[in-house]
N, C-alpha and C positions, 0 to 999 in steps of 0.2 A: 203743643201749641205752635212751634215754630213751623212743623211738618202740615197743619193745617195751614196757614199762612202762604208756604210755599206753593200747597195744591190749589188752593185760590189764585193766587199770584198767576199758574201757569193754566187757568180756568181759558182766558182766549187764543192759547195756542192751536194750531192747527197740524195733525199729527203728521210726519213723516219719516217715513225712513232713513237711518242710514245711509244706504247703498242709495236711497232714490237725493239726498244731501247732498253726499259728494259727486253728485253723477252732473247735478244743476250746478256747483258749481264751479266743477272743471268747464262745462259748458258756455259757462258765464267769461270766467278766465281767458280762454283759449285764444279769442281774439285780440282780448286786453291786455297780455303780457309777450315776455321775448318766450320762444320756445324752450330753453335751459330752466326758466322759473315755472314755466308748467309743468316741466317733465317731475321738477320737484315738487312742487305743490302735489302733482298724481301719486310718485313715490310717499312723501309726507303721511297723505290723506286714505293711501290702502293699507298704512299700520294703523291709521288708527280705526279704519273700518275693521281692522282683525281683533285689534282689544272689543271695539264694540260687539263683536259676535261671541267673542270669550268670555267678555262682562254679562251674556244674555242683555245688551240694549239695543232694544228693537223700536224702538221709537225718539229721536231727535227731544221731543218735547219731556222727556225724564233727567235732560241732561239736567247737572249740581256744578256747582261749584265744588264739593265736595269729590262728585266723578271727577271733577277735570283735576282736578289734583293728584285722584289715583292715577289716573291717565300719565303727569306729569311723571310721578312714581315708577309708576312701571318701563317709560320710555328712558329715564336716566338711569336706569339698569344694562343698557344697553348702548346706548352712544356717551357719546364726551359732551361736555357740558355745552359748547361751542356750537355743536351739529346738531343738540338738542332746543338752542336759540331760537334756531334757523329753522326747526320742524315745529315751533310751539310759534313761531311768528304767521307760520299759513294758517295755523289751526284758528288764531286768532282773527283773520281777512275771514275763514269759512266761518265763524260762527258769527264773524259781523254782519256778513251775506244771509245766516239764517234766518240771524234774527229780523234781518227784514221782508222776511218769507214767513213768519210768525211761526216759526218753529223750533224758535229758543226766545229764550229771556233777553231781552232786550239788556245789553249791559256786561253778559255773561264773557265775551272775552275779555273782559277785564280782571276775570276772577280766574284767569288762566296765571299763574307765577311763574315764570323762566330760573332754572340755578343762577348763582353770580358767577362768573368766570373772571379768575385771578388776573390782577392787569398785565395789560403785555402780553399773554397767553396766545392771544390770536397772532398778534404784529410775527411775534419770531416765527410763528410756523407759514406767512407767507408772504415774510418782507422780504425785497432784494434791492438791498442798499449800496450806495453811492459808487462805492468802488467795486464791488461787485459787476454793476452795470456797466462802469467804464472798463472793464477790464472784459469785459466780453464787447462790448462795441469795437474796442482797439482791435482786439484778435479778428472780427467777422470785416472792420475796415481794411486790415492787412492780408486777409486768405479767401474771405468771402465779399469782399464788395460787389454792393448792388443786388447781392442775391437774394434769393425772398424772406431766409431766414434774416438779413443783416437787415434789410428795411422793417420787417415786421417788428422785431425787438427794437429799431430804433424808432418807430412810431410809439408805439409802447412806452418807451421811456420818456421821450419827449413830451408824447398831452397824454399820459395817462387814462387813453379811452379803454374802454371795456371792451372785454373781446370780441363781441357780439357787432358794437360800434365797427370797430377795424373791422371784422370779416363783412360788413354792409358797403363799406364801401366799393364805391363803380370807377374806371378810369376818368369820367365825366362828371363828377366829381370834384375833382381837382381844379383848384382856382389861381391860374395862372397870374395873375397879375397882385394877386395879394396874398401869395404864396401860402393858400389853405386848403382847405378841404373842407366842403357841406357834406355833414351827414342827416341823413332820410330814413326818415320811418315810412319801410315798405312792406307790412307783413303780409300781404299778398304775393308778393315775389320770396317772402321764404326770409328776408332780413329786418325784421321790425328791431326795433331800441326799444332797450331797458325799461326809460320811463315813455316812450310813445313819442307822440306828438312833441311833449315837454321836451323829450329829448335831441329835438333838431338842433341844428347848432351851424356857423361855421368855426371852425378850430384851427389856427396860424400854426403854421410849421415851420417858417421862417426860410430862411436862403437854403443852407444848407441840407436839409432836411429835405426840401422840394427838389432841391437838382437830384439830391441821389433816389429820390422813388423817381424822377423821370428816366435817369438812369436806369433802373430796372427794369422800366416798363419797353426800354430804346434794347434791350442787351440782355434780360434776365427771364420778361413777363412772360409764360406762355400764353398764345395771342389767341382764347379761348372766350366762348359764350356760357351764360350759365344755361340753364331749362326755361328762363323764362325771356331770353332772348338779351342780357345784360351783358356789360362789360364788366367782369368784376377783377378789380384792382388785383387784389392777392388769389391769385390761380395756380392749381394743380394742372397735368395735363387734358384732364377731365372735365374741368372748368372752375368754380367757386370753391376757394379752399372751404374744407369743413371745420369746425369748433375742434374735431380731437386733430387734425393736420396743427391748428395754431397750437395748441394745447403740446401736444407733440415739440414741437419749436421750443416752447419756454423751459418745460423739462428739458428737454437733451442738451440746450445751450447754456442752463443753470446749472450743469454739471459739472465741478473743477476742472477734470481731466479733459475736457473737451481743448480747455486755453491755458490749463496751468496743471501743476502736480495734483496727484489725490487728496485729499488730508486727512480721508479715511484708509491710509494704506492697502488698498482695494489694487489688486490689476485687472486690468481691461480684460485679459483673456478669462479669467476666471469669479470678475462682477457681475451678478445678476440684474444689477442697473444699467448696463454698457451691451452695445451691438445689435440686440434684440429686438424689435417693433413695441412700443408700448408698454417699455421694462424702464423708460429712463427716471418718471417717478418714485422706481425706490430706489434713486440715491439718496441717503440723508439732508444732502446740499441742493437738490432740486427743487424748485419753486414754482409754483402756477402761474399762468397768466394775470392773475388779482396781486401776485405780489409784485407784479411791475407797476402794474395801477396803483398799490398801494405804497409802493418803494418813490415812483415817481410825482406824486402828491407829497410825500414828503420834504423829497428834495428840492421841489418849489418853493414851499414853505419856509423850508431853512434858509434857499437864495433871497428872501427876504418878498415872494412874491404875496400879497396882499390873499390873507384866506377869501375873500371875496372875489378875485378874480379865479383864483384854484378852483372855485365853489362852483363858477362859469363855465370854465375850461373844462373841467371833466362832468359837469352834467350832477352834483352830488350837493345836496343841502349844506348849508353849516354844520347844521347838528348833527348829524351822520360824516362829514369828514373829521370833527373833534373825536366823534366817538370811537370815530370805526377803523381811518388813515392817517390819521395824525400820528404816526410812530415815531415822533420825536423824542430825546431825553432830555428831563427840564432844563441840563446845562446850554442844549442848543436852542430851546425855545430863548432863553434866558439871552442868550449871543446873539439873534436876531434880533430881541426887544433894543439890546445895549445898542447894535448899531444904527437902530434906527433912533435914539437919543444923543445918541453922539451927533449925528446928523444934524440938531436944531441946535 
């Protein structure tokens, strides 16, 4: 009964492929996101065209809630609950996309279920918290001033923009008089933002902060154009730093030994995290780029900065910085509330 029901239900679907699915809607994507979430949405969406060829599903309009479940099933056989979030989150935008190509049920990402993942699980694998960050700022103030690693982590920490954000920026840019920076969605020249448009902003860096990127740019910048005839702020000799150059950055200088002792009893000459090009990720103690982001939204928060300006400054909903940055522990949430009652 139920099985007739559904064959009805999917009576005005219009059949489509798979591969012809995912093919319209990277398509669609491509212009609409920053290039890092397409590349993953592409990765995302060619496992799960491989289950669908292993499943024998050849046509879009057989999809179940019951498949996408197997689907769910067989994917958490394979990654960590966290990285299977983030690949059942595109699968969800693609079949919202289908459905309005009538070639799914109308409704059907809904009936997709993500695992829970234990709280806190995400924050420690790629928070870098308070002293942390001051202790690499001091070292890079005291041996590296101005250089592009000391400005890049110290924008980083300051407005917690996304990496995507920071590598968009141009030397023109920079807003002299009100000590900021406008950031532009340019994805024609190769730098679009996260959320697009939504994502323009200008974001205060204050005194401090501004003399020493002028500083770098006066002593440090290589004085280079991109390909599409830009100035761009943070530059290799080549011209526009790349995503794995920043990325590079955060690893190698989240490494203890870089500013302080090992704490993994590791020496340099014989760590396979230390020396090597694109090794400093497996130190234990190395962090991404997202955990500066998400290290420094924190730290805001703690300083008692209002989650609605945090919510501005870095470009990110409420709901998604509660859910996602907020790595506080209730005793400090609790410290901020007290001081701000002490206050009246």
């Amino acid at each position: 009964m139920s099985e007739d029901r559904d064959l009805r239900r999917r009576d005005h679907l219009i059949p489509m492929s798979p591969s012809e699915g995912v093919e319209r809607f990277l398509d669609h994507r491509e212009q609409r996101v920053a290039k890092s979430t397409y590349q993953n949405n592409q990765t995302t969406l060619e496992q799960f065209l491989a289950w669908c060829r292993e499943t024998g599903i050849e046509n879009l309009n057989d999809l179940t809630g019951r498949l996408l479940a197997d689907y769910v099933t067989h994917r958490r056989r394979r990654v960590k609950p966290i990285s299977l979030q983030k690949e059942l989150s595109a699968v969800r935008v693609a079949l919202e996309y289908w459905a309005d190509l009538d070639a799914v049920e109308p409704g059907l990402r809904e009936r997709v279920h993500a695992p829970d993942v234990a709280d806190g699980a995400e924050s420690r694998d790629v928070l870098v918290d308070e002293e942390t960050a001051e202790q690499i700022l001091q070292y890079l103030e005291r041996y590296h001033r101005a250089q592009r690693e000391h400005v890049v982590l110290a924008i980083w920490w300051d407005t917690g923009m996304r990496l995507g954000a920071l590598r968009s920026l141009d030397v023109g840019d920079l807003r002299e008089e009100d000590h900021a920076v406008s950031l532009q969605h340019q994805p024609d020249s190769d730098t679009p933002l996260k959320n697009g448009r939504e994502g323009e902003r200008w974001v205060w860096l204050g005194e401090p902060l501004y003399a020493l990127i002028e500083e770098y740019i006066e002593i440090h910048r290589d004085d280079v154009r991109d390909e599409h005839g830009r100035q761009p702020l943070i530059t290799t000799r080549n011209g526009r730093a790349s995503e794995s150059t920043l990325r590079d950055i955060s690893y190698r200088w989240t490494q203890p030994c870089r500013w302080a002792e090992c704490p993994h009893d590791r020496e340099p000459e014989s760590c396979e995290a230390y020396g090597a090009p694109n090794t400093p990720s497996k130190c234990p103690s190395s962090r991404s780029p997202h955990g500066w982001r998400r290290g420094s939204i924190t730290d805001h928060l703690n300083r008692g900065v209002s989650p609605e300006v945090v919510s501005e400054r870095a470009n990110v909903s409420l709901e998604v910085l509660y859910r996602h940055y907020d790595a506080r522990q209730p005793d400090e949430k609790m410290a901020v509330r007290r001081e701000h009652l002490q206050e009246k």
